[in-house]
Structure formats: C-alpha cells, structure tokens
C-alpha positions, 0 to 999 in steps of 0.5 A: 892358160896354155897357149891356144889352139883350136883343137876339134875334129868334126865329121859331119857328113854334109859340112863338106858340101856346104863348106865347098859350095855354099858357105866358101863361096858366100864367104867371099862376100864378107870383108875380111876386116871384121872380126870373127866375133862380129860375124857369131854376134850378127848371128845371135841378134838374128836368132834372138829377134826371130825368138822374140818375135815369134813369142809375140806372134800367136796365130801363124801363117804361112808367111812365118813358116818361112821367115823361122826358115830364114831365120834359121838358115841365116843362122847356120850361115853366119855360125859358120861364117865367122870360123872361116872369117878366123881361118882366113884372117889368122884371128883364131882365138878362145873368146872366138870359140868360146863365144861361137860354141856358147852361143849355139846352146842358146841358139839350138833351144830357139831352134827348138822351139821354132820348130814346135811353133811351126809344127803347131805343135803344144809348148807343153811336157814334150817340149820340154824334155826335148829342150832337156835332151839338147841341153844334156847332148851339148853339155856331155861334148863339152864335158869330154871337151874338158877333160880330152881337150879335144872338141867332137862332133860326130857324123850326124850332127847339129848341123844335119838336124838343123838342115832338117828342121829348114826343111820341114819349116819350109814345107810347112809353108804349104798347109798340105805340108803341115797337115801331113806333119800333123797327120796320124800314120802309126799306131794314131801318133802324128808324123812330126814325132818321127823327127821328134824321135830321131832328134831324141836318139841323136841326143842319146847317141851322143851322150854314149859315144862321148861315154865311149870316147872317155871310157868313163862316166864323168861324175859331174855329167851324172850329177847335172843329169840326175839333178837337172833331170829331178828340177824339171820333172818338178815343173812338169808335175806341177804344171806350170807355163811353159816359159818358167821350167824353160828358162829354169832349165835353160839356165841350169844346162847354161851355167854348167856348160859354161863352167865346162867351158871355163875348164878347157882354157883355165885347166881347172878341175871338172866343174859342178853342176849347180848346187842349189838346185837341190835345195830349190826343189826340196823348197817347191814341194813344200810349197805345192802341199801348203799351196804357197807361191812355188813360181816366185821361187823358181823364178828367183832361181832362174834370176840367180842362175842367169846372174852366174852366167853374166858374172861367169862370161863377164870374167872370161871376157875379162880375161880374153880382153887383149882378142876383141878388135874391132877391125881386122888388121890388114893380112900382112899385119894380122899376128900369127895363127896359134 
C-alpha cells in the first residue's frame, strides 16, 4: 500500500457554511483524545437504532416526524465530526476513511427510508429503485475513486439532500405540512415526488459527471448496473415484501463498493461486481414457474453476499490494525499528519 493521504475535493455548496458555524464551533465540545473512528461509530449506533426503531414502529405521530429529524441530523453532525476530529489530531488514516465514506452507503438508505416513513408514503417498487439509484450514485464516486485516486463530491450533494430531507421531516411534524406532501398538484401526482425527482436527477447527475470526469465508462460500472439492475427488476416482478430485495440489493451495491474501496488502498485492478448474481436470478425464475420457494434463494444470497462483506471488512480492519487507538494522544506526542 502507498503511503496515505487523503486525496478528495468537495464542492459542496453549503459544507462551508455548516463548517464555520455550526460543525466547528460544536466540534469545540469534543475532547480531542478520542479517536475520529469512535466520532463515525457514534454516528452509525445513531442511525441504526433509529432504523431498528422505526421498523418496529407502525402507526406514526408527529413526535416521530422529528425524532427521524434528529436522528438524521445528529448523523450528518457527527459524520463531519470525526473528519475535523482527524484534521485536528493529526489521526488522518485509511481505516478512518474507509470506515467514514462505507458507512455512509448504509447510513444514506436508512435515510431513505426514513424519509418514505415520514412521507407515509408505501415501501413498495418506488422505493426500491430509489434505494437502487443511491446505491449506483455512491457506487459510481468510488469507481472513479479507484481509478483517479482522487475522491469527488460535486456542488449538489449528499449533504445538501440530507439538509432537504431534515427539513421536509420536520415539516411533517405539522399534519398540515405533511398533507401538503401528500397533496396532488400536477397532472394528479402528489408533492412528495418533486423531491423524489430531484433526488432521482442528482443521482443521474452523478453518475454522468463522474463518466465525464474519467472520460470512460468504466466496464465493471456497467456490468454492476446491468446485473444489479436485472437482480432487482426480478424482485419487483415478483412481488415480494419490501424488506427481502432491500436487503438483496443493499448487499450487492455494499460488497461492490467495498471492493472498490479495497482497490484505492491495495492498488488492485477494477474490482467486479459479484458473480452469482447472474446465476441467483437465472434460479428464480424457474422456481416462480414451478411455484417453489424463490425467497429462500434470495435470502440465502443475501446471507452469502453480508458474509463477503464481514470477511472483506474483517481483512481491511486486519490490515489497518496499527490506525485503531483507543485514546488520541496528547497533541504533541500525535505522529505526523501524512
């Protein structure tokens, strides 16, 4: 592995405002002796409990409209945290960021859904490729992460989405506010899909600014968008609970990602998207026509796909073992920033 730096350039238009005076001045609270990493872990449990929560919460008030705020913003507040909490510590490291940006994959489809609970709006097909479309927006920035070595967020982010979806959250805490979500103003169509289409473009956005950026289509982009896209178009044919092709896709885009992850540190050619994914939807179909468990198949290669990634993130951690502290060093003992 080359020696570390982080290399990314980030042009989103609010990060500067929200640097100066919200996320530096509340940093100021945080004791520099712990690490970065405990700052994105603290984040994580945040987001997770709220999921976990949320999934088994089935009638919604008002009062949860802006706990998922809170939630989400206590995310987005912490996520920033630990990369300050680095900068200033001199702790910048590649488990850091590789346990920062990974975890934002699976942090952005809570987000996701907690927006589509909030809305009141069905965890059906629209869902689903919304939860698709993230999932090839974040996994096209690490593709070109891979191969430019270089890591790009444009102007219109995820943090600007985010801010957006805090906001909408919290206005549905107001019933009026969430009957004007759901309130039909063009061609019968409710409000909520204006966010839903703009959300929708900035994920085509970003997948063909990073295609101009490479001035390629990277091969192993197209095959994960291809196969992936036929794994879920499968599910949604065949009707199944939400949670089973959330997971199943989920998991895909996550092993995936990862492995472009591994490729940006490990100088290892483009990585591929997983193999059996082909094969899994070539077992569905036949089970559909003779009526057999199709789900058992799928949520076995749910299993094997969440298997690679532990095994995949237990090596990495492996590897950057020497970057885990459990307690900063005092500033003038810190090592060098890289």
């Amino acid at each position: 592995m080359n020696e570390y730096h982080y290399n990314c350039v980030d042009e989103s238009v609010l990060l500067p405002l929200l640097n100066k005076y919200i996320f530096t001045p509340l940093h100021k609270l945080v004791p520099l002796g712990i690490p970065a990493n405990f700052l994105t872990l603290f984040s994580i449990v945040l987001m997770w409990g709220g999921f976990i929560s949320f999934l088994n919460t089935k009638e919604l008030s008002a009062g949860h409209a802006l706990s998922a705020a809170g939630v989400v913003w206590g995310y987005v507040v912490f996520d920033h945290f630990d990369g300050i909490q680095a900068k200033v510590t001199s702790t910048s490291s590649p488990l850091g960021e590789i346990l920062d940006h990974y975890s934002d994959v699976f942090n952005g489809l809570i987000v996701i859904y907690l927006s589509f609970r909030i809305l009141e709006i069905e965890l059906g097909a629209l869902f689903l490729v919304i939860i698709w479309l993230n999932c090839l927006a974040f996994a096209v920035t690490y593709v070109e992460q891979q191969i430019r070595k270089q890591l790009y967020f444009g102007p219109i982010g995820s943090l600007e989405g985010v801010i957006l979806v805090i906001a909408v959250m919290l206005s549905c805490a107001n019933p009026s506010g969430l009957q004007f979500w759901q309130t039909p103003i063009l061609l019968g169509q409710p409000a909520y899909l204006l966010i839903i289409g703009g959300f929708s473009a900035s994920c085509f956005f970003t997948v063909f600014g990073s295609f101009q950026r490479l001035e390629a289509l990277p091969r192993n982009f197209i095959e994960f968008t291809l196969t992936g896209s036929l794994l879920l178009g499968v599910c949604l044919y065949l009707r199944l609970h939400w949670a089973i092709p959330f997971l199943v896709v989920s998991f895909y885009a996550g092993d995936f990602i990862l492995k472009s992850m591994q490729g940006v540190f490990f100088d290892r050619i483009q990585p591929l998207p997983d193999r059996f994914a082909g094969l899994v939807v070539l077992a569905v179909l036949p089970c559909e026509f003779f009526e057999l468990d199709y789900e058992v198949v799928l949520l076995a290669y749910g299993i094997y796909l969440l298997l690679q990634i532990v095994s995949r993130g237990t090596h990495i951690l492996t590897r950057f073992k020497e970057y885990w502290v459990w307690w900063n060093p005092p500033p003038d003992c810190a090592p060098p920033k890289t």
